[in-house]
MDTraj code that builds the backbone (N, CA, C; nanometers):
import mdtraj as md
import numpy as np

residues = "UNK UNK UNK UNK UNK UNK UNK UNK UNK UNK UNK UNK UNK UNK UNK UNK UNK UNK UNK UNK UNK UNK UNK UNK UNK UNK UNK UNK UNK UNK UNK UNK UNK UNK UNK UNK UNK UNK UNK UNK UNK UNK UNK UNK UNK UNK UNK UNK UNK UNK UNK UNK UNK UNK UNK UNK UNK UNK UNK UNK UNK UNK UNK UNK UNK UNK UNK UNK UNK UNK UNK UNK UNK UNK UNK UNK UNK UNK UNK UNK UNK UNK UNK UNK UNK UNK UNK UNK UNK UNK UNK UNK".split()
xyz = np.array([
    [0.9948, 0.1481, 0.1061],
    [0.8907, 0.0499, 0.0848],
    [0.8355, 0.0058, 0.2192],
    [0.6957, -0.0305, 0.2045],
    [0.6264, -0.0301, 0.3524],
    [0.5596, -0.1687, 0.2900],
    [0.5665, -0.2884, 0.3894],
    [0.4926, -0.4430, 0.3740],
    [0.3970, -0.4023, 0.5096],
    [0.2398, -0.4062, 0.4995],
    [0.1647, -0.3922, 0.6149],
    [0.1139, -0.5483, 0.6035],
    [0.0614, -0.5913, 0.7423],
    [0.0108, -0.7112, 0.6993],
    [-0.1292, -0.7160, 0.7584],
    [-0.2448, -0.8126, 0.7317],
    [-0.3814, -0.8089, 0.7915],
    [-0.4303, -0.9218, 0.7641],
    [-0.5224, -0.9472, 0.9157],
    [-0.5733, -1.0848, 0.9116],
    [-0.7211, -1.1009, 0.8196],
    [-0.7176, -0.9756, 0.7740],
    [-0.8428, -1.0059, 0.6393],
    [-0.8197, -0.8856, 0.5368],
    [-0.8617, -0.9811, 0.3834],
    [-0.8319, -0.9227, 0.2416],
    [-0.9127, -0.7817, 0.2393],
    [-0.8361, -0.6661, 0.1931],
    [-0.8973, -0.5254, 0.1581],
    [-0.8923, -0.5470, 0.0016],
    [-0.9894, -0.4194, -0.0441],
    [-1.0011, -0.4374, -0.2150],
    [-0.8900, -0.3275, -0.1874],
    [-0.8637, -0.3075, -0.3329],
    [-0.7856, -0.2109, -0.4024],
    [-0.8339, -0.0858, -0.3956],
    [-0.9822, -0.0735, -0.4231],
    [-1.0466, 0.0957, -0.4043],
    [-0.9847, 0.1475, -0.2554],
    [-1.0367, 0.0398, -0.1521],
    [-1.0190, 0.0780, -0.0479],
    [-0.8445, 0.1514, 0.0250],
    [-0.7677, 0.0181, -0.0777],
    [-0.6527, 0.0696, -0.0198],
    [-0.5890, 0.1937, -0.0630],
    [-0.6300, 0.2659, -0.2066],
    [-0.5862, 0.3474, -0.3187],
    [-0.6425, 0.4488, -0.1671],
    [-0.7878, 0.4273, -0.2002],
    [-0.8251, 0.5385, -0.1129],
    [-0.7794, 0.6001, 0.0472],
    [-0.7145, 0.4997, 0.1110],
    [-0.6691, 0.5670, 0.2307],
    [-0.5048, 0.5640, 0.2198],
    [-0.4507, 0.5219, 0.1154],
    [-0.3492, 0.5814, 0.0867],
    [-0.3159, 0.7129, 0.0565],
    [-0.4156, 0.7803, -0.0167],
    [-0.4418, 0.8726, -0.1091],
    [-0.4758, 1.0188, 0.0036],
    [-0.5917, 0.9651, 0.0760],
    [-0.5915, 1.0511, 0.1948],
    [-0.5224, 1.0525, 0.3139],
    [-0.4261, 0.9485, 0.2977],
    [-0.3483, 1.0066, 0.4201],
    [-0.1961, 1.0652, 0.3566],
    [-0.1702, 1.0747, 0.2360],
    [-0.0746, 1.1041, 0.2252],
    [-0.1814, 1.1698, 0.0970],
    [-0.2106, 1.3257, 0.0807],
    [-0.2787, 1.3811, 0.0330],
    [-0.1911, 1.4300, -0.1122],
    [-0.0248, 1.4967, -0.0847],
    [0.0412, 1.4708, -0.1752],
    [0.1043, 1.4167, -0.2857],
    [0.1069, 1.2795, -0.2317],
    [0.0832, 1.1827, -0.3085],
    [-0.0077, 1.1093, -0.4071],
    [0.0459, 1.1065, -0.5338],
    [-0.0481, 1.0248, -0.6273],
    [-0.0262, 0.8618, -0.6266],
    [-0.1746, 0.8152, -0.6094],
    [-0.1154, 0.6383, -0.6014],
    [-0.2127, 0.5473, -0.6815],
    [-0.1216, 0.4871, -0.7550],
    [-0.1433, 0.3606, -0.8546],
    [-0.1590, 0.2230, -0.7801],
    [-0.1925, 0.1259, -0.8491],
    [-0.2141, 0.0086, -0.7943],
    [-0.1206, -0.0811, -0.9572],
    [-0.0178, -0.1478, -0.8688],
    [0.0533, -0.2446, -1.0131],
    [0.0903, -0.3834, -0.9638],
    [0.0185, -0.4733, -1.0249],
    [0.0380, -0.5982, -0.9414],
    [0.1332, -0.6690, -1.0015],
    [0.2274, -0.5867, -1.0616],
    [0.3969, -0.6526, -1.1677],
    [0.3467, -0.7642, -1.2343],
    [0.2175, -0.8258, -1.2622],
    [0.1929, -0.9210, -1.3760],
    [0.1272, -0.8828, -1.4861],
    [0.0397, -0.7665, -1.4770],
    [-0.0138, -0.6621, -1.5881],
    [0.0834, -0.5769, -1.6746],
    [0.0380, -0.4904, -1.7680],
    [0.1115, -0.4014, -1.7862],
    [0.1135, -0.2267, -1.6467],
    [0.2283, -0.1744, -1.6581],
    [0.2622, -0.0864, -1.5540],
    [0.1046, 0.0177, -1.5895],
    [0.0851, 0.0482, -1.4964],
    [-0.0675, 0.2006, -1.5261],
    [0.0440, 0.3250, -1.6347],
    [-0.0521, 0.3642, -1.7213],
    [0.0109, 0.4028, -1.8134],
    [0.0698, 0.5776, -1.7293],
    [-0.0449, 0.6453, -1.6310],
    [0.0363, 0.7310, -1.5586],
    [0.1297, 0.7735, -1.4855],
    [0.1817, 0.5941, -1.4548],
    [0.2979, 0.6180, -1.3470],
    [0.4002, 0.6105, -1.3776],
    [0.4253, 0.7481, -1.3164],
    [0.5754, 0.8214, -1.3966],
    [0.6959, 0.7932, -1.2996],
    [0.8122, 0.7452, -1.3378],
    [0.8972, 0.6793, -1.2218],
    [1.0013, 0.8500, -1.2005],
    [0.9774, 0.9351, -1.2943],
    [1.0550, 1.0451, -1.2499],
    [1.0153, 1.1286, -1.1757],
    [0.8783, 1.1291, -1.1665],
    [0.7905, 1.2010, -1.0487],
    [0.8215, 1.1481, -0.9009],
    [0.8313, 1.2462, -0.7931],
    [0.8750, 1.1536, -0.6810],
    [0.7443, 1.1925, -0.6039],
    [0.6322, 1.1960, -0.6176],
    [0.4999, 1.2316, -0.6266],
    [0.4417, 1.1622, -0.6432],
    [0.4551, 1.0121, -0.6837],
    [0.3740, 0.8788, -0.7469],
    [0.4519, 0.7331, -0.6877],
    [0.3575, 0.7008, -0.6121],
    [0.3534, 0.5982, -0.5642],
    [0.3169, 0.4692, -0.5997],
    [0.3118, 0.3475, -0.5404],
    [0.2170, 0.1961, -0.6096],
    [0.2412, 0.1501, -0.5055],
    [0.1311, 0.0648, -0.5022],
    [0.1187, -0.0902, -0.4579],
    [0.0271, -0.1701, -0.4987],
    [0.0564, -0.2625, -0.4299],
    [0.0132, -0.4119, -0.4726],
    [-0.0079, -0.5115, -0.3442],
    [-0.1229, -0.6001, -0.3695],
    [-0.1185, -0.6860, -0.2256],
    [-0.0988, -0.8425, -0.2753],
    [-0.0932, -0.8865, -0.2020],
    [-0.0379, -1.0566, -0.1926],
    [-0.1534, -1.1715, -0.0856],
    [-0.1694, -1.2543, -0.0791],
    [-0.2402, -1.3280, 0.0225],
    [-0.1618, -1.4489, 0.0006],
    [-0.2272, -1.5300, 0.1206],
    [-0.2221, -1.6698, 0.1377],
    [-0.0418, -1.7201, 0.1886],
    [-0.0291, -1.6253, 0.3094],
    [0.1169, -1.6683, 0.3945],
    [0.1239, -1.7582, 0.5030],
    [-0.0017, -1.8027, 0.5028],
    [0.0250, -1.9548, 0.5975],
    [0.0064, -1.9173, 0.7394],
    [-0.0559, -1.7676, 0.7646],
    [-0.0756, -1.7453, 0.9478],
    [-0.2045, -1.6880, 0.8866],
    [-0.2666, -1.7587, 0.9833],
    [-0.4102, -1.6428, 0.9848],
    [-0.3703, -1.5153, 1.0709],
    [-0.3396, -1.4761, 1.1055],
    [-0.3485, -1.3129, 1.1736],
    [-0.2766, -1.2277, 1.0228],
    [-0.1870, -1.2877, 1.0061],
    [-0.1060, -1.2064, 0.9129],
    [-0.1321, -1.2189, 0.7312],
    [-0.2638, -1.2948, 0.6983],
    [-0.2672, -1.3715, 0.5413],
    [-0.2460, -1.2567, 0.4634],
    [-0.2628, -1.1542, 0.4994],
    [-0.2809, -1.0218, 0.3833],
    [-0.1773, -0.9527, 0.3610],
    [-0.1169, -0.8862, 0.2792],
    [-0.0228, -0.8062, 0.2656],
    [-0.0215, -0.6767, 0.1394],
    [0.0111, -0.5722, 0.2012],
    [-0.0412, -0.4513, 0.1337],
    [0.1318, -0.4268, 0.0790],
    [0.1597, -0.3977, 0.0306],
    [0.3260, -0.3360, -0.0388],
    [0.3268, -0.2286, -0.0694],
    [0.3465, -0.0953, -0.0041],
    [0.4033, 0.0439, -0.1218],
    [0.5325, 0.0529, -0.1641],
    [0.5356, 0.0801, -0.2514],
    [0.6737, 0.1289, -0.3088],
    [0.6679, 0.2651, -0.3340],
    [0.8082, 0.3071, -0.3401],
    [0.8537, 0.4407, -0.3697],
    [0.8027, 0.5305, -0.2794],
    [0.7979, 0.4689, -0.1435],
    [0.8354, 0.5596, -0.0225],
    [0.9684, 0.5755, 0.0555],
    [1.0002, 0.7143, 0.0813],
    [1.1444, 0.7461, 0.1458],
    [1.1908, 0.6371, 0.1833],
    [1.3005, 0.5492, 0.2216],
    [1.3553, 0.4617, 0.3365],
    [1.3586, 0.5466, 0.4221],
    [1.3759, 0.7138, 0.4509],
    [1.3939, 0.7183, 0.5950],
    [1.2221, 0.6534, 0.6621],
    [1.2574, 0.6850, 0.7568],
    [1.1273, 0.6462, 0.8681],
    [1.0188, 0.5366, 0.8398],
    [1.0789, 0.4372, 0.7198],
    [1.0128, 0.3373, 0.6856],
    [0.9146, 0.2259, 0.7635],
    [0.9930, 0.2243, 0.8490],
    [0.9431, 0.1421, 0.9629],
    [0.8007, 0.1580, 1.0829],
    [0.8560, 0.3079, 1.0949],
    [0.7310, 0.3957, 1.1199],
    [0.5968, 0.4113, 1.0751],
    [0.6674, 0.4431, 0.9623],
    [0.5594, 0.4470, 0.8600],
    [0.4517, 0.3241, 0.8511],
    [0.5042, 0.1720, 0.8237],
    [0.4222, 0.0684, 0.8285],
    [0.3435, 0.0136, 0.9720],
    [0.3828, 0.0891, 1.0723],
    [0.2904, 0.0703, 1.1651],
    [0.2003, 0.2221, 1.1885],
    [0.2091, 0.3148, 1.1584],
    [0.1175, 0.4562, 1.1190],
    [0.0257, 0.3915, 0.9962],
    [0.0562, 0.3207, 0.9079],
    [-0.0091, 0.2911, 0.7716],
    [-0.1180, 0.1326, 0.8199],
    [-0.0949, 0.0787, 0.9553],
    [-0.1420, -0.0477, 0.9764],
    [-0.2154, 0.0070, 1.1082],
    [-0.2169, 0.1210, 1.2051],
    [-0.2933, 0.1816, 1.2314],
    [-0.4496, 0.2559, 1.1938],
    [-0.3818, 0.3199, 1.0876],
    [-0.5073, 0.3700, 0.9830],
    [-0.5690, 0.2999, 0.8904],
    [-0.5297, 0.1971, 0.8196],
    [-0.5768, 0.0705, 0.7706],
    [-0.6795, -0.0171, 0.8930],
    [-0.6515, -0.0174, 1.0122],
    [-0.7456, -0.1103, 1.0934],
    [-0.8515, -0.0058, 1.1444],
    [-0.7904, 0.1374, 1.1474],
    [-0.9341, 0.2102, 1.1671],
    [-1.0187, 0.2085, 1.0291],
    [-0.9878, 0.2124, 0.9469],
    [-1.0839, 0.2455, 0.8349],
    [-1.1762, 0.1418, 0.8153],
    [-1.0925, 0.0274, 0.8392],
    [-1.1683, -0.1454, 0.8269],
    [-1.2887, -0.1420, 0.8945],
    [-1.2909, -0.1006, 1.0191],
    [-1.3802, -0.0156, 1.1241],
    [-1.5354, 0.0103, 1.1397],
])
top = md.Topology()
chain = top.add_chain()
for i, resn in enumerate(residues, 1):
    res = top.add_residue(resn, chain, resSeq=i)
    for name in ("N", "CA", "C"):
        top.add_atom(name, md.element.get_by_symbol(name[0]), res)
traj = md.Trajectory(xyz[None], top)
């Protein structure tokens, strides 16, 4: 799981979409755990991804927050600053 954070709100198209192209393998949903789950996302596929974002944490640099789930733990960490890299270019 990767928490990115940003000092301004992205939509959902946007984030699906550079999720999607940077990890081209990957299929990705958007589930904000208060809806019902997207009816395609299959938890036995390890091919399908989600997230969901959050606001309003009390710092302006940091109010935004992007969440994936059902990425490796290895190189997790990595990953959310490669994923907060390409997120501030796209913003761009």
């Amino acid at each position: 799981m990767e928490d990115i954070y940003f000092d301004q709100s992205l939509d959902n198209e946007q984030i699906s979409n550079t999720l999607s192209e940077t990890f081209p393998a990957l299929t990705v949903f958007y589930w904000d755990f208060n809806n019902d789950m997207p009816e395609e996302l299959d938890f036995d596929n390890t091919h399908h991804i989600f997230f969901n974002t959050g606001d309003g944490f009390g710092c302006e640099e940091f109010n935004f927050k992007i969440s994936v789930y059902r990425t490796p733990d290895a190189n997790h960490k990595e990953r959310e600053f490669y994923l907060g890299k390409i997120f501030q270019i796209s913003t761009k």
